[in-house]
C-alpha angles and dihedrals in degrees: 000000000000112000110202112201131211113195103183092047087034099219129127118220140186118252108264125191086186098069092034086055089047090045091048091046091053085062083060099259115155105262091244095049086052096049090049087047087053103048084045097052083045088051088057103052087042096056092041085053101236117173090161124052140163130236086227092050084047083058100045087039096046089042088052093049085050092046081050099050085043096252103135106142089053082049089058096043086041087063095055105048089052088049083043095059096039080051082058094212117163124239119209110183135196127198121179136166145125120298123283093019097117107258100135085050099051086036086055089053100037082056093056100045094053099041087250112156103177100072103162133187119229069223096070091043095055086044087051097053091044089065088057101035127067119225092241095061095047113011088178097065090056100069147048108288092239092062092037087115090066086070087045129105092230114229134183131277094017131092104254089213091061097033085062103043084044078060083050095054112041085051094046089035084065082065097049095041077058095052096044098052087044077053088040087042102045099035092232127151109248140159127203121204127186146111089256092066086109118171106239104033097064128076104229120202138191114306087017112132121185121188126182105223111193130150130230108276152286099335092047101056092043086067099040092058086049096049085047095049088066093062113037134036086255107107120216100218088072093049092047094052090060093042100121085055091050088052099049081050097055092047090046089054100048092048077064106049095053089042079066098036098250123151123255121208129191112223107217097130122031097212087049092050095055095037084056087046090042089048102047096048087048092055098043083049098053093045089053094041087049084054101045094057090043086059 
């Protein structure tokens, strides 16, 4: 058995292919490459008969194997990740978007790729505050957020449908801005998913990243609620009949988006929309760690 050693945290691990796999993965290395990077860089130690290594001879070892499979720029990115969790600092993400568009399952990956275990739905955050709040209080929050309007005084010059899911957000936004400072406060790592992320109505702190995901247009959300529907107890019928809604919404979101300067990101291939994600955190961090030592 391989030992793998960590003197600044002073514990002593099994090797394990499994979380080298996971911590080559998170530079944006295909699953199987990384598996086979892993088990290479397990052969080695192994010939060389190794019962005692270093964190820091894992790193060198794993970044060669990449430089050999000409990954350099996932070795790279490998490099920092590792230097990003012995930093300790903190990620808070934010992932919004209309419905159907794919953000639980890019905030499920993006979880697993960066070792992230709170991953919370604006959802359960609405169903949450339903429990506590009576309907009589906040209709809005009481309905789907495409049929928010119907609980709406309606008013002149504005669409009814986005005057009503604006009510929506700014009540549903009181129990985010409650879960981000617990994540600000604690340090921990957290992302947040949901159709009420909505740039502009959430206070957004240092190692913070928001991104608008949204797909290209009617066809392809058709399919995506299909292909949903296979999976989950939501039918798509119900979701297609309110399309056009779902549509006003996601225009209205990533106005706004641009209005705050937040990247927007189309979803057509799951692996492409977390390596941009991925990529654009990486750069903003090392920016800010680079910073950080200069100062």
């Amino acid at each position: 058995m391989i030992i793998v050693t960590d003197p600044e945290r002073k514990i002593r691990l099994p090797f394990s292919r499994g979380i080298l796999t996971r911590s080559i993965t998170l530079a944006g290395v295909e699953v199987g490459v990384a598996y086979i990077i892993a088990t290479e860089v397990q052969k080695e130690l192994s010939e060389e008969r190794r019962k005692l290594v270093t964190t820091e001879e894992i790193r060198a070892l794993t970044y060669r194997k990449l430089i050999d499979h000409g990954l350099s720029k996932a070795a790279k990115r490998y490099l920092f990740w590792r230097q990003l969790r012995r930093l300790k600092i903190p990620i808070t993400m934010l992932l919004g978007g209309a419905t159907g568009v794919g953000k639980s399952t890019i905030a499920t990956e993006l979880a697993f790729r960066l070792g992230i275990r709170s991953v919370i739905g604006t959802d359960t955050i609405r169903e949450v505050m339903r429990k506590i709040i009576a309907p009589e209080l906040l209709p809005d929050i009481h309905t789907s957020s495409f049929l928010a309007w119907k609980a709406v005084p309606q008013g002149r010059g504005e669409s009814p449908l986005i005057k009503g899911f604006k009510n929506q957000v700014e009540h549903v936004s009181v129990g985010v801005a409650a879960v981000l400072d617990r994540a600000y406060k604690e340090g921990f790592n957290a992302i947040i998913e949901g159709i009420h992320l909505v740039p502009g109505y959430v206070e957004l702190k240092e190692n913070s990243f928001m991104y608008v995901i949204t797909v290209g247009g009617r066809k392809d959300l058709e399919a995506r609620f299909y292909e949903r529907a296979r999976y989950s107890k939501r039918p798509a019928d119900y979701y297609l009949e309110h399309l056009d809604a779902i549509i006003e919404i996601q225009e209205f979101i990533v106005e706004r988006a641009r209005e705050h300067g937040i990247p927007v990101i189309n979803n057509v291939e799951l692996e492409k929309t977390v390596n941009a994600i991925m990529e654009d955190i990486m750069e903003r961090l090392m920016e800010r760690v680079e910073e950080r030592m200069r100062g």
